[in-house]
PAVO-996324 format. One record per residue: residue number from 1; residue in three letters; x, y, z of N, C-alpha, C in turn. Coordinates in Angstrom, 1 decimal. Layout:
{NUM; "ala"; {X; Y; Z}; {X; Y; Z}; {X; Y; Z}}
...
***
This chain:
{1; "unk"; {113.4; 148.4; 100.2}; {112.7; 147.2; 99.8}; {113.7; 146.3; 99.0}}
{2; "unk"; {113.7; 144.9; 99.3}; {114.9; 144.1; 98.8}; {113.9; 143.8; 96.8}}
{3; "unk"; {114.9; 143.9; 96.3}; {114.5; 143.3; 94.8}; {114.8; 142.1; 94.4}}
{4; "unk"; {115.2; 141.1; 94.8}; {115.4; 139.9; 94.6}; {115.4; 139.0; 95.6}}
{5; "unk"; {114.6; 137.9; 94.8}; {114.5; 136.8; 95.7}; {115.7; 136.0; 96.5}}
{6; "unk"; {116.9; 136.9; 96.1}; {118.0; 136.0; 97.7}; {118.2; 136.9; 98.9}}
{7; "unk"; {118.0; 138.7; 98.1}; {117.5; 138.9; 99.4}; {116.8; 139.1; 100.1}}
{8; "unk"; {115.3; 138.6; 99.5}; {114.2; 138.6; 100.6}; {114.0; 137.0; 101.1}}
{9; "unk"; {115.0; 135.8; 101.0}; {114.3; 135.1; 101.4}; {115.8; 134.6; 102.1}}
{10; "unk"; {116.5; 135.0; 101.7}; {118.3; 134.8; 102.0}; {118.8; 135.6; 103.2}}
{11; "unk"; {118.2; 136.5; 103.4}; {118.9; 137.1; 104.5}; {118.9; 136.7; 105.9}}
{12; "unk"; {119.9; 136.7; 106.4}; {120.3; 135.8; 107.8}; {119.2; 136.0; 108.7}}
{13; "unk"; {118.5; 137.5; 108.8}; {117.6; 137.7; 109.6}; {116.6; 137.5; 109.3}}
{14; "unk"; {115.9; 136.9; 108.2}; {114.7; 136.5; 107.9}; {115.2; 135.0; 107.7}}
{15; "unk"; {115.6; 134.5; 107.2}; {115.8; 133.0; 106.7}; {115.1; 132.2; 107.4}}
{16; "unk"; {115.2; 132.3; 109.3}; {114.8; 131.3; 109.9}; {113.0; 131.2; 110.3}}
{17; "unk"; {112.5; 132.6; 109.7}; {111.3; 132.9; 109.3}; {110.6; 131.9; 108.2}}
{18; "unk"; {111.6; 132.3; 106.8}; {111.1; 131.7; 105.8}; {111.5; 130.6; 105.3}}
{19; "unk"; {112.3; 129.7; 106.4}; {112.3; 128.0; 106.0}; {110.6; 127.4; 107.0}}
{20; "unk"; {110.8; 128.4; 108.2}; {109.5; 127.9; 109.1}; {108.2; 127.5; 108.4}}
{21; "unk"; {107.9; 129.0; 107.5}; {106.7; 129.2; 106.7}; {106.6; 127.9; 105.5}}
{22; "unk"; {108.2; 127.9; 105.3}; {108.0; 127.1; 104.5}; {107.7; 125.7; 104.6}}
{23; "unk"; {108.2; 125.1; 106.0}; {107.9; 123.8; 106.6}; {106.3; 123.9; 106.8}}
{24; "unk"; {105.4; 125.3; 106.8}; {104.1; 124.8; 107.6}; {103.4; 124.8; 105.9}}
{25; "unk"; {104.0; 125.3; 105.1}; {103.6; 125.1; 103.4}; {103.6; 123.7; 103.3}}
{26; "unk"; {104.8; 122.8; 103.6}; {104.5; 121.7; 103.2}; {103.6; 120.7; 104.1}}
{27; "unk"; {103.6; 120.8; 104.9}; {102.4; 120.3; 105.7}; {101.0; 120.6; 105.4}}
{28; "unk"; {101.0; 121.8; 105.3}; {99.7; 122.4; 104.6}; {99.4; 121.6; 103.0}}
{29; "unk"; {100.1; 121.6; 102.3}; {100.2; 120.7; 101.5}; {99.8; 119.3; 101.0}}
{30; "unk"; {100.8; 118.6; 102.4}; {100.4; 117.1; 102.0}; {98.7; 116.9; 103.1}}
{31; "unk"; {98.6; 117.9; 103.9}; {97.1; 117.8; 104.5}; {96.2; 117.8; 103.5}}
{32; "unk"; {96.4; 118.7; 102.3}; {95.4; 119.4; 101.4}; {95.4; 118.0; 100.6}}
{33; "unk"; {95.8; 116.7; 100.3}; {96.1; 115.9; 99.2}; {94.8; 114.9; 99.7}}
{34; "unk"; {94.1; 114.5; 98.6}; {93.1; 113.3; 98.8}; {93.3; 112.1; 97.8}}
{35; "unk"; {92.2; 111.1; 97.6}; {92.2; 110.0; 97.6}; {93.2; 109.2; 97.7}}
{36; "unk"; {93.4; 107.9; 96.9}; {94.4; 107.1; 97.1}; {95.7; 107.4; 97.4}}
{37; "unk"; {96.3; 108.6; 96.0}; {97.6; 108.9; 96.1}; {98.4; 110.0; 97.4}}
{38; "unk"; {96.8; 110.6; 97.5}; {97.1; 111.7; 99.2}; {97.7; 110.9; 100.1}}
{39; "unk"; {96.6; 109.7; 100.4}; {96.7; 108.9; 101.3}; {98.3; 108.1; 101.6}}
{40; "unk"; {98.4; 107.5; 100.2}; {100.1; 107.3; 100.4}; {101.0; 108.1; 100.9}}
{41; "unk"; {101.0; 109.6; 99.8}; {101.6; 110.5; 100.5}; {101.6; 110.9; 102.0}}
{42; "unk"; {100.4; 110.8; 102.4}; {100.1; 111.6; 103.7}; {101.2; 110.8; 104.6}}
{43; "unk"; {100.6; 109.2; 104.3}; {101.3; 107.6; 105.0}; {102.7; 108.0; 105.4}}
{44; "unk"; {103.3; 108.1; 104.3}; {104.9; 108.2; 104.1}; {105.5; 109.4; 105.2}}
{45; "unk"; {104.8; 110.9; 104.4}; {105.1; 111.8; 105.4}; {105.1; 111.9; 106.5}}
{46; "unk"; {104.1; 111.2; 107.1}; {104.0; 110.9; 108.7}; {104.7; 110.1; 109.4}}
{47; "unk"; {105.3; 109.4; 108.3}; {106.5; 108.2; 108.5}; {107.7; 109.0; 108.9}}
{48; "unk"; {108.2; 109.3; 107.6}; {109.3; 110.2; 107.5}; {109.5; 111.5; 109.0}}
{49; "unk"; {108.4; 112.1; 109.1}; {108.3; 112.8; 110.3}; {108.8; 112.4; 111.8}}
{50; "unk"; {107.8; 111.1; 112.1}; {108.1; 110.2; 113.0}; {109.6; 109.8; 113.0}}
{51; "unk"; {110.1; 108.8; 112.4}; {111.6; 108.3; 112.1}; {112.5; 109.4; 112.9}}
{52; "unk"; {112.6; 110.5; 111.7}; {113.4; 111.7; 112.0}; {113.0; 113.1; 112.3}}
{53; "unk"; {112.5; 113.4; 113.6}; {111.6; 115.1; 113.4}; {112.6; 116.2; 113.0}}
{54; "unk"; {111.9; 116.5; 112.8}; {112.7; 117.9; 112.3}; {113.3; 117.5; 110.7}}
{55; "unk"; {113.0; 116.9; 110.1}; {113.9; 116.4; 108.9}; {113.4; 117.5; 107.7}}
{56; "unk"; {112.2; 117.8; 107.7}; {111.1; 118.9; 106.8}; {111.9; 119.8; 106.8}}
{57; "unk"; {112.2; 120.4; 108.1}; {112.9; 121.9; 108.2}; {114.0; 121.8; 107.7}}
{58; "unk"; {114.8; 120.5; 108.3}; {116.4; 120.6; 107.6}; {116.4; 120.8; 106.0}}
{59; "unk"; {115.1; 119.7; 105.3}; {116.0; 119.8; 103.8}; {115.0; 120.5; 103.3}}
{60; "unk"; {113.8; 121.3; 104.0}; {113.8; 123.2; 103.2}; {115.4; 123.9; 103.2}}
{61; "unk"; {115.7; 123.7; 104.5}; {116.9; 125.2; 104.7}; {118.1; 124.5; 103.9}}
{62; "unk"; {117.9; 123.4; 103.5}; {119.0; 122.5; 102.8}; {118.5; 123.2; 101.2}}
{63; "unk"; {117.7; 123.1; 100.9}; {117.7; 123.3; 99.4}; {117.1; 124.4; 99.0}}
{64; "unk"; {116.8; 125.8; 100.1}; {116.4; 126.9; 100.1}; {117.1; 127.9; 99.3}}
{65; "unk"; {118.5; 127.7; 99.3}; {119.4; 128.6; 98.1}; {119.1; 128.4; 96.6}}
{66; "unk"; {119.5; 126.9; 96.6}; {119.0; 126.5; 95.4}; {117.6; 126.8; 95.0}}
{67; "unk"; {116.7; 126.6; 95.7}; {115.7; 127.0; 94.8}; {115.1; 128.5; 94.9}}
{68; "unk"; {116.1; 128.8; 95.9}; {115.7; 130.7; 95.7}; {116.4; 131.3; 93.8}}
{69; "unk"; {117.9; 130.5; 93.9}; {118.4; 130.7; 92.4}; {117.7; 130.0; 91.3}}
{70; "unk"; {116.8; 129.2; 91.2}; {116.0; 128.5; 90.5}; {115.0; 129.4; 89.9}}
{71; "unk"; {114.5; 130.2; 91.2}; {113.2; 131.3; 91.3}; {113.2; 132.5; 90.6}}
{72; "unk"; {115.1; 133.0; 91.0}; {115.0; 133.8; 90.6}; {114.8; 134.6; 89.3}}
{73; "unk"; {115.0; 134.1; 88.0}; {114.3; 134.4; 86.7}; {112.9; 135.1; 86.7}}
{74; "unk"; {112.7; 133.9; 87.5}; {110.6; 134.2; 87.6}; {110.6; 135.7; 88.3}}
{75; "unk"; {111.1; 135.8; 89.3}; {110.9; 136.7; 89.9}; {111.0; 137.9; 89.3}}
{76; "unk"; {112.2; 137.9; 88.8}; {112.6; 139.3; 88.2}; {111.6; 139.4; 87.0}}
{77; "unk"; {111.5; 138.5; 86.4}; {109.8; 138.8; 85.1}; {108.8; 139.1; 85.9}}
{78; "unk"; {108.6; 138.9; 86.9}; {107.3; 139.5; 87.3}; {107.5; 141.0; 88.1}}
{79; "unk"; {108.7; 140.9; 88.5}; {109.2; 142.8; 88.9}; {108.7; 143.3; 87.6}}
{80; "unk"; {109.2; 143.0; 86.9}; {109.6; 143.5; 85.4}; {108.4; 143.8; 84.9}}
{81; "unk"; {107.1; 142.9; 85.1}; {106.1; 142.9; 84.7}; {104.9; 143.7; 85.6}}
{82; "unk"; {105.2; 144.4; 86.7}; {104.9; 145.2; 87.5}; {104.7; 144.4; 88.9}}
{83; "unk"; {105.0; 143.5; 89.2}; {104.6; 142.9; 90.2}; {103.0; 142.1; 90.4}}
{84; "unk"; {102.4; 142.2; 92.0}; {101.3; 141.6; 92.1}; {101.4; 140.4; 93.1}}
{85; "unk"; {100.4; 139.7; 92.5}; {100.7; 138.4; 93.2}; {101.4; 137.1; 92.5}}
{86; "unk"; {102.5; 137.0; 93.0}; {103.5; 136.1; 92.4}; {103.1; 134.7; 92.4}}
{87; "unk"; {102.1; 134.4; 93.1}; {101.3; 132.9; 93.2}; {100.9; 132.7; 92.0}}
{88; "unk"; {99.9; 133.9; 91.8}; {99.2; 133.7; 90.2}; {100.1; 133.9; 89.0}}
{89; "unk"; {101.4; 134.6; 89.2}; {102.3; 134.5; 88.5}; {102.8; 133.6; 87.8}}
{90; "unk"; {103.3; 132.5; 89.0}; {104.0; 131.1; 89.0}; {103.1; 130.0; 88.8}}
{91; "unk"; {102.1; 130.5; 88.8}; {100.9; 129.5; 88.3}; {100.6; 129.8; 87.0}}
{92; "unk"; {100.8; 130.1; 86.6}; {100.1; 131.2; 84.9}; {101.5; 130.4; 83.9}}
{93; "unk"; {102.6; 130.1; 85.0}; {103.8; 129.5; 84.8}; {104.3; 128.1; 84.9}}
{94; "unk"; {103.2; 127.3; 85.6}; {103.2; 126.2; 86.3}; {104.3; 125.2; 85.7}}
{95; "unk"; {104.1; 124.8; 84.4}; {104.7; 123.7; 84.2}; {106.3; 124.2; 83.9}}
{96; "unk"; {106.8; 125.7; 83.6}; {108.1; 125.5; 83.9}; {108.8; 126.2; 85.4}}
{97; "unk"; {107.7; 126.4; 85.7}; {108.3; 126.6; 87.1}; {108.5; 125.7; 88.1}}
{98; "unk"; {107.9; 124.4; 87.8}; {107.4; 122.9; 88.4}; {108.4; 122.4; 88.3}}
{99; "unk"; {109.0; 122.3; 86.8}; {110.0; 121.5; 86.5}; {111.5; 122.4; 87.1}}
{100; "unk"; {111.3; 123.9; 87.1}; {112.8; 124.1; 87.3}; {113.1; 124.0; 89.1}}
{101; "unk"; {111.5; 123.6; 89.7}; {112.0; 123.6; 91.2}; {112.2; 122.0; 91.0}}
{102; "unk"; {112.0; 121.3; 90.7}; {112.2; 120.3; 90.8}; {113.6; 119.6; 89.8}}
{103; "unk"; {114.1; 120.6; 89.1}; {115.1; 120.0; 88.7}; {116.2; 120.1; 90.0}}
{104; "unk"; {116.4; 121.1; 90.9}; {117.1; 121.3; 92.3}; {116.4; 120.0; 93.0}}
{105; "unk"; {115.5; 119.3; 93.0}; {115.3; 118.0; 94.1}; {115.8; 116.9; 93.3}}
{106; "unk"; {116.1; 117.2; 91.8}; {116.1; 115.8; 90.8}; {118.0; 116.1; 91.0}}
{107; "unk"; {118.3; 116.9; 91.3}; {119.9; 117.3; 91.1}; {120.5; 116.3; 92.2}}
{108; "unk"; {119.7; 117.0; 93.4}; {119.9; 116.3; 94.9}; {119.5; 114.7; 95.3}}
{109; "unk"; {118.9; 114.7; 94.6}; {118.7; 112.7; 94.5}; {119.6; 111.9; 94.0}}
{110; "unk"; {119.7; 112.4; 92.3}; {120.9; 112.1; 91.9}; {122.4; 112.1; 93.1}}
{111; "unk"; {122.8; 112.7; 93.0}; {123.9; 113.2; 94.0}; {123.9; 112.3; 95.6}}
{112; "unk"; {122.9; 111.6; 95.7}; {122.8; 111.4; 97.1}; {123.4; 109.9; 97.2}}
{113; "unk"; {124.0; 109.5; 98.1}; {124.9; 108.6; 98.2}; {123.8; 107.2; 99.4}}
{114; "unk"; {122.9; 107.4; 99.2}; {122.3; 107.1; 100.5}; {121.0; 106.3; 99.2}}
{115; "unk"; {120.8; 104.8; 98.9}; {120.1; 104.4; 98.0}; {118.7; 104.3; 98.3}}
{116; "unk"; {118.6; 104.5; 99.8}; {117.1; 104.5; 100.1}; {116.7; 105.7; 99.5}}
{117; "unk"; {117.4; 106.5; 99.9}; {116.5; 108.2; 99.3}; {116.4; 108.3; 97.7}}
{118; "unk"; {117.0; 107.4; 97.4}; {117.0; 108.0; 95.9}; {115.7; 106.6; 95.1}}
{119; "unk"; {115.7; 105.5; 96.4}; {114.2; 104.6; 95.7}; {113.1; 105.4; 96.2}}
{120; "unk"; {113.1; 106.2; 97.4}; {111.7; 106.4; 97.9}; {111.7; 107.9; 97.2}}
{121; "unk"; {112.4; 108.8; 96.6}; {112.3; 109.8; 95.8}; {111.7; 109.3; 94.3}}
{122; "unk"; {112.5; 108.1; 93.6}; {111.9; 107.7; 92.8}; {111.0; 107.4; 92.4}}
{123; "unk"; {109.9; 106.6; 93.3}; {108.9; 106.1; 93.7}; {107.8; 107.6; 94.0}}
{124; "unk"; {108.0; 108.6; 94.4}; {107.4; 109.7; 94.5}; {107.4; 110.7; 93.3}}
{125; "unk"; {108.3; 111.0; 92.6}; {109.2; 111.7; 91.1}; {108.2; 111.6; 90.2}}
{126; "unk"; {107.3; 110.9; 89.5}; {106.0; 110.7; 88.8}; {105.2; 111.6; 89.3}}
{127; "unk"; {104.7; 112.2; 90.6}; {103.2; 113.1; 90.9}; {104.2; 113.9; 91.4}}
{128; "unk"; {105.6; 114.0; 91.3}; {105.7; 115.6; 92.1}; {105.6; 116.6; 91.5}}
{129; "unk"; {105.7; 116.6; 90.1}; {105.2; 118.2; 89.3}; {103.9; 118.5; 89.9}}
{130; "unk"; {103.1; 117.2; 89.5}; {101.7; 117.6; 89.6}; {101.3; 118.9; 91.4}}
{131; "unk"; {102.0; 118.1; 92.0}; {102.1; 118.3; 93.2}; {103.0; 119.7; 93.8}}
{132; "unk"; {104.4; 120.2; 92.6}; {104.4; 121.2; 92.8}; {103.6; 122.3; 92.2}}
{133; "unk"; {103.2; 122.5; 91.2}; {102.0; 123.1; 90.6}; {101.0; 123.6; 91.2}}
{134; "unk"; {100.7; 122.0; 92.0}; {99.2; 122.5; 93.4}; {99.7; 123.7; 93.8}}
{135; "unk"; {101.7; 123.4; 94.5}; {101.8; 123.9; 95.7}; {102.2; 125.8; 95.3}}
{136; "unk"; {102.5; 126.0; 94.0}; {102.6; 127.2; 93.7}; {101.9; 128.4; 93.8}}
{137; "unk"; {100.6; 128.5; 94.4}; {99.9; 129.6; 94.8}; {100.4; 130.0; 96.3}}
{138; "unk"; {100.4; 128.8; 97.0}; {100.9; 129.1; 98.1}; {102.4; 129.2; 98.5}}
{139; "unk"; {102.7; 129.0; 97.5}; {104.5; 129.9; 97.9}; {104.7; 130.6; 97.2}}
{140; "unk"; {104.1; 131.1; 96.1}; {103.8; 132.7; 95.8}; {103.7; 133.6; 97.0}}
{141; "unk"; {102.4; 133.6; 97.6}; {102.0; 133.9; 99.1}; {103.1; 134.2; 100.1}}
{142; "unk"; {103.5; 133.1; 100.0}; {104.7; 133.0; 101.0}; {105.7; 133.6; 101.1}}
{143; "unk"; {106.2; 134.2; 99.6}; {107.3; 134.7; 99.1}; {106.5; 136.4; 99.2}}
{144; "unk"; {105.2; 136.8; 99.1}; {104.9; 137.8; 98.7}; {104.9; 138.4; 100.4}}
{145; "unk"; {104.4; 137.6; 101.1}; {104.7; 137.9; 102.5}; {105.9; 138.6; 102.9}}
{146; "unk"; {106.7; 137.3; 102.5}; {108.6; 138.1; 103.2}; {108.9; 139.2; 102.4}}
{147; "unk"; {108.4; 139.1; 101.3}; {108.6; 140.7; 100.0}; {108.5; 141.8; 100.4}}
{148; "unk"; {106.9; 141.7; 101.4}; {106.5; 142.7; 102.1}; {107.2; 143.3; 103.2}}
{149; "unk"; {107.6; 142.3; 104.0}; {108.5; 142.9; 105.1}; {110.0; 142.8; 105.2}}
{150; "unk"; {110.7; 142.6; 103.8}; {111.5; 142.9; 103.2}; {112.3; 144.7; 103.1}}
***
C-alpha cells in the first residue's frame, strides 16, 4: 500500500485515472454552485469548455504534482493521525488547506505570460477559497479512492 500522496496519485499507472476523476470533480463542482455567483461561474466554464475542450483535463494534469506536493503535509498528519476519511480531514482543515492549494494556482497566474489568464483568474481569485473549501470533501473521496487501490 503506497503511503504518500505522490505515490498514490503520481504513479504513471494510475495518474491518467486520477486527473480523469479529477476533471469529473470539477464539473461536479461548478454543477453543484447556485445563485448569481454559480451562475457566472457555470457561464464562464461552459465558455472556457467550448473555446478549448479538453482544457479541464490538461491544467488538472498540469498542476497535479504541484498540488499533490502542496497535499502532502496534510496527508502525512492524517496517516499520522490514524487515517479515515481525508475529506473530513481537509475540511476540519479548510482554510489552510484552501489557501495552500490555491497558493499553486496563485503561483501559476502570476507566472503566466498570457494577460487574459491572469484578468479572468483575477476576476475569479475572490470566491475561490470559498469554492475550494466546498470542494474539499470531495477530493478527500477522491484521494481516499486511489489510496485504496493503491
Amino acid at each position: 500500500m503506497a503511503d504518500t500522496l505522490k505515490e498514490i496519485l503520481l504513479d504513471s499507472s494510475r495518474r491518467p485515472a486520477v486527473v480523469t476523476d479529477l476533471n469529473t470533480l470539477v464539473d461536479e463542482e461548478v454543477a453543484d454552485k447556485g445563485g448569481v455567483s454559480g451562475a457566472v461561474i457555470k457561464t464562464g466554464f461552459a465558455a472556457v469548455k467550448k473555446i478549448k475542450p479538453g482544457i479541464i483535463g490538461s491544467a488538472v494534469d498540469s498542476l497535479l504534482d504541484d498540488f499533490t506536493a502542496t497535499l502532502e503535509p496534510f496527508y502525512a498528519d492524517f496517516k499520522a493521525q490514524g487515517g479515515g476519511d481525508f475529506g473530513a480531514y481537509l475540511s476540519g482543515r479548510g482554510d489552510q488547506a484552501a489557501d495552500a492549494l490555491l497558493s499553486v494556482t496563485d503561483a501559476r497566474a502570476e507566472r503566466s505570460s498570457r494577460d487574459s489568464i491572469k484578468k479572468v483568474y483575477s476576476k475569479l481569485r475572490p470566491n475561490g477559497k470559498k469554492n475550494v473549501e466546498e470542494a474539499l470533501p470531495r477530493l478527500g473521496q477522491l484521494i481516499n479512492k486511489h489510496a485504496a487501490n493503491a
